[in-house]
Residue, then its C-alpha position, 0 to 999 in steps of 0.5 A: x494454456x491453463x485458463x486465464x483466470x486462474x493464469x491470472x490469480x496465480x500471477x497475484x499470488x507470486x506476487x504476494x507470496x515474494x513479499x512475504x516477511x518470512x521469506x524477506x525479514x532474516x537475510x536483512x537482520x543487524x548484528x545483536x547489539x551490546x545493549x538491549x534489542x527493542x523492536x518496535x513498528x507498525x502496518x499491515x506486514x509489521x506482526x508478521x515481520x515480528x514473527x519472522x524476527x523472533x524465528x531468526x533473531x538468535x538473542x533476547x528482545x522485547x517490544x511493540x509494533x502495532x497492525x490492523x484488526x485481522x492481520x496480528x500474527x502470535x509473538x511470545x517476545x513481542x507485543x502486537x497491537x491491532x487498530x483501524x485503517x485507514x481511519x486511525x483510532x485511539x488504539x492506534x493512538x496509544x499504541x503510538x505513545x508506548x512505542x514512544x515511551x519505549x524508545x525513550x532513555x535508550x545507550x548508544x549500545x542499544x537497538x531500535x529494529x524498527x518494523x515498517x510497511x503500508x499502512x503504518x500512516x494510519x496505524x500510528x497516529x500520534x498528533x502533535x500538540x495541541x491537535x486531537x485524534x479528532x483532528x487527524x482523523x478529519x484530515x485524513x477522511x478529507x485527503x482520501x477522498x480528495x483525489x491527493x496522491x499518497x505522497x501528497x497525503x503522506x507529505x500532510x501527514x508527517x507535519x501533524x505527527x509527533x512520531x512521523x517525519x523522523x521524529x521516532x528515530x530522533x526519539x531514539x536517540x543515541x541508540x542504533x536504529x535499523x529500519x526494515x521496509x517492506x515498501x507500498x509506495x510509488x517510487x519506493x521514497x522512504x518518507x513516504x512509507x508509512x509517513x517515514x517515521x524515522x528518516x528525514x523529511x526534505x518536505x516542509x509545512x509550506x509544502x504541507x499548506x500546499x497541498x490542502x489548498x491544491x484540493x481545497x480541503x478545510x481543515x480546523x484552525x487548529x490544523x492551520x496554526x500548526x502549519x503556519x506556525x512552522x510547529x510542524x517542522x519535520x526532522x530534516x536531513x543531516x540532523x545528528x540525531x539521524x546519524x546511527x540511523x539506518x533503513x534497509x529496503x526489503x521488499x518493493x512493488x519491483x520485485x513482487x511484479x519481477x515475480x509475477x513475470x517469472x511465473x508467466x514466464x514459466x507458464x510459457x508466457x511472455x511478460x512486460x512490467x510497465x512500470x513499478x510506480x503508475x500513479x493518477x487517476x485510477x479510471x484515466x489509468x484503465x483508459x490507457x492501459x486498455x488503450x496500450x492492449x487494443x494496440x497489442x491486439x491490433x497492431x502487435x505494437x509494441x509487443x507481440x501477443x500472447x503476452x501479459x503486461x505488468x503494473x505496479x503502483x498507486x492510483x488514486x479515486x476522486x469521491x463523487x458517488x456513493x458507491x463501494x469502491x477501491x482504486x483497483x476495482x475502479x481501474x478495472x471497470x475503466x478498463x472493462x469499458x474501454x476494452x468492450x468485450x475484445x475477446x483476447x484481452x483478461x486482466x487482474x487487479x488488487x491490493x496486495x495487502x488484501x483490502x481494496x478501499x475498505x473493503x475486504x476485497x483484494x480487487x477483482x477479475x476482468x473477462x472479456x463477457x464481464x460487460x455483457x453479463x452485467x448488461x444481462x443483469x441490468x446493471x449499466x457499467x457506466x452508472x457503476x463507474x461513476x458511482x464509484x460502485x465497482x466493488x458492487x458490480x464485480x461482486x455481482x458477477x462473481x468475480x471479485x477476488x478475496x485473499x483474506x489478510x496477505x500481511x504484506x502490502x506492496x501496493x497494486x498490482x495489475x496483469x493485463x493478459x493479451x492473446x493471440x487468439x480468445x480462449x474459452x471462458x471459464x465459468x465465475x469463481x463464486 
């Protein structure tokens, strides 16, 4: 059997190769309209589904989608724009009002091919009046160190946007609006990706007020009044100004982990997708994975090994040390101490967009002597986990995993490899 951790990168790999724009953009493209074609859109995949737009589209178009820094790809038609994430900056800022101002004055013979994927949240902010950058970017730091899910923060959200919510859709308006989704949400809901800027939102500003109080975030007054004001009302269902409006799923964390099991499957390797939307805590999800694996090992309950077992979803860490993490890279290390060292168990896990947290680290690689090495090193695993300091840990191992920018982003993915018997260890990829 090829090695496990190359086993285990290739499985990574599949996935994030079957969610390439490239491969998924051109069978879902509409009609040429009539009118004008305007594209516009955001997230780490939007610059290159733009690229793959221009390749297929066989008419004149012109437009504006915004990605972050690193992950631009070359357009002659349309404009990329580059802004931070997950923090949102003034260029995200007024990349958002363009769009805006582009979708403006449009026919019922034009169309709105808009571009979305993970990370369009943070990529274009635009802030209902009279909040701030400043504002939304208080409330955002808050909520990603909460411990809210990326519903719940999503949900949050879209009631401090005015392009969130459906609005960017009521904005063009008469215009046909085709949204193409590259998804990195559990449970794949469209006013959750990228906060749903142009479907409609059954959410409401109570549901918002909700969820700050939940986890006892304080935000400004200003934040307040929008919410209890009910000036945050999203666009709800069965408004008219939604009815040309389309949305076409493209790419899902689902069919990245199908990938990623044919390729075990090809490799002669039996794989089990646990599920696509695995959420919660991200050290309390190593736990029970790591749990369900010994049972495996132990028991050959409930599958038989070798096997690989297969996640997807979005986990969440609650801040309370200071260290460099990522939910992937801290699920790892959970998982790490719960396994202690069984010999038949490797695992995997990352951001298929390439960034665990915000570091420029996809995740990381789990060997059965991890922590035996580590303590060789002196460093105490524990102290790492609760430090919220795994990036540190399995960098000093060497087996953190660097992708550079996929641009895509279908969410986590993680591969638990469980043998019948321990194989030999390769060496560190340094």
């Amino acid at each position: 059997m090829t090695p496990p951790r190359n086993f285990l990168r290739r499985l990574f790999a599949a996935a994030i190769d079957a969610a390439q724009p490239s491969m998924c953009v051109p069978a879902h493209l509409p009609p040429v309209p009539r009118g004008r074609t305007i594209v516009v859109g955001a997230g780490k995949a939007s610059a290159a589904m733009a690229h793959a737009v221009e390749q297929a589209w066989p008419a004149t178009l012109s437009g504006l989608v915004v990605t972050r820094h690193g992950y631009q790809v070359p357009c002659s038609q349309i404009e990329i724009v580059q802004a931070a994430h997950p923090v949102p900056d003034s260029a995200g800022l007024a990349a958002a009002r363009r769009i805006l101002d582009l979708v403006g004055g449009l026919s019922a013979d034009d169309l709105v091919l808009c571009l979305m994927s993970g990370g369009g949240s943070a990529l274009l902010p635009a802030p209902l009046e009279p909040l701030t950058l400043a504002h939304k970017q208080t409330v955002h730091r808050a909520l990603l160190q909460s411990g809210a899910s990326i519903r719940e923060i999503n949900c949050v959200r879209r009631h401090l946007s005015a392009i969130k919510g459906g609005r960017l859709a009521a904005a063009c308006h008469p215009a046909q609006v085709v949204t193409l989704v590259i998804s990195d949400v559990p449970g794949d809901r469209p006013e959750d990706i990228a906060s749903g800027p142009t479907v409609a939102d059954p959410t409401s500003c109570a549901d918002a007020l909700a969820i700050l109080q939940r986890y006892r975030i304080d935000v400004p007054v200003e934040v307040l009044d929008v919410l209890r004001s009910g000036h945050g009302e999203t666009i709800k269902p069965g408004d008219p100004r939604l009815s040309a409006a389309q949305l076409r799923l493209i790419a899902t964390p689902q069919i990245a982990l199908e990938a990623a099991a044919q390729c075990a499957r090809e490799a002669g390797v039996t794989a089990h997708i646990l599920g696509d939307a695995v959420e919660g805590e991200a050290r309390e999800v190593g736990k029970v994975l790591g749990a369900i694996a010994l049972q495996v090992v132990r028991h050959w309950q409930p599958f038989a090994p070798p096997c690989v077992l297969l996640s997807g979803g979005e986990t969440t860490v609650t801040v309370s040390g200071k260290g460099r993490g990522g939910r992937n890279v801290e699920f790892l290390l959970s998982l790490g101490i719960a396994l202690q060292g069984e010999p038949r168990v490797h695992a995997i896990a990352g951001d298929t967009d390439g960034v665990d947290g915000t570091e420029e680290i996809a995740g990381a690689y789990l060997s059965p002597d991890s922590l035996a090495r580590a303590w060789a090193l002196g460093r105490k695993p524990l102290d790492y986990l609760l430090e919220n300091d795994a990036h540190s840990f399995f960098q000093a191992l060497g087996d953190s995993v660097i992708t550079g920018p996929t641009r895509t982003n279908v969410n986590d993915f993680r591969a638990i490899l469980v043998l019948d018997r321990p194989a030999p260890l390769d060496p560190p990829a340094r």
